[in-house]
N, C-alpha and C positions, 0 to 999 in steps of 0.2 A: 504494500500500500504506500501512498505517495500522498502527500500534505500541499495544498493549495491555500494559501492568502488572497486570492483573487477576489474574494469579496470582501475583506478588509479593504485592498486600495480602493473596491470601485465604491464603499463606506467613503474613504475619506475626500473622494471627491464629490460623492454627494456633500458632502460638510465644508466645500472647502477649504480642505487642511492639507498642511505638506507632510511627508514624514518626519522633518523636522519638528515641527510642531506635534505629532502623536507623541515623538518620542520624547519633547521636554513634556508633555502631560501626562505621559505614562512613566515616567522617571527609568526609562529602562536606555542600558548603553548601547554606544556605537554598532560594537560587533553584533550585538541580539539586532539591530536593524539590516543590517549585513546578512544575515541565518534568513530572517525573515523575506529580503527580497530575491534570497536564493530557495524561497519555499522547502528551507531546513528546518527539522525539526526544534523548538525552542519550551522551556521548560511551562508547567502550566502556570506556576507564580507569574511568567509573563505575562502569560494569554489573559490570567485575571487582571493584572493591571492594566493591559491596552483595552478590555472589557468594561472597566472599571471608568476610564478616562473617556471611554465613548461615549459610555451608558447604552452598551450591547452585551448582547449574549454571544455566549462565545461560538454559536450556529453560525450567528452573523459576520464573522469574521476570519472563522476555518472551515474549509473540506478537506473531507478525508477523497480519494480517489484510487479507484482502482491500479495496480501497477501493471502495464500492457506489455511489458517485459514479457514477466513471466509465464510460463506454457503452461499454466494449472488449466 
């Protein structure tokens, strides 16, 4: 399985907000924004505070996705 932020960005521009901006409201560092835009896995203490800072659920700002790799 594979991890998509794709509705977090398309969250922050319905808001218009930069990732700059989540990340000084989410108080979370550089490299967790770095994981994030490379749709890596990032700890849930994150996910609650960019959850937190939005005033979303966390539905609304991860999917989880099938991995098309694999031959299952």
């Amino acid at each position: 399985m594979a991890i998509s932020y794709n509705k977090l960005w398309k969250l922050l521009i319905d808001r218009k907000m930069s990732k700059a901006d989540l990340r000084r409201a989410a108080g979370i560092a550089p490299n967790t924004m770095t994981k994030l835009n490379r749709d890596e896995e990032v700890t849930l203490e994150t996910l609650g505070k960019i959850c937190q800072a939005l005033s979303a659920n966390i539905g609304d700002i991860v999917d989880i996705v099938p991995d098309t790799s694999q031959g299952e």
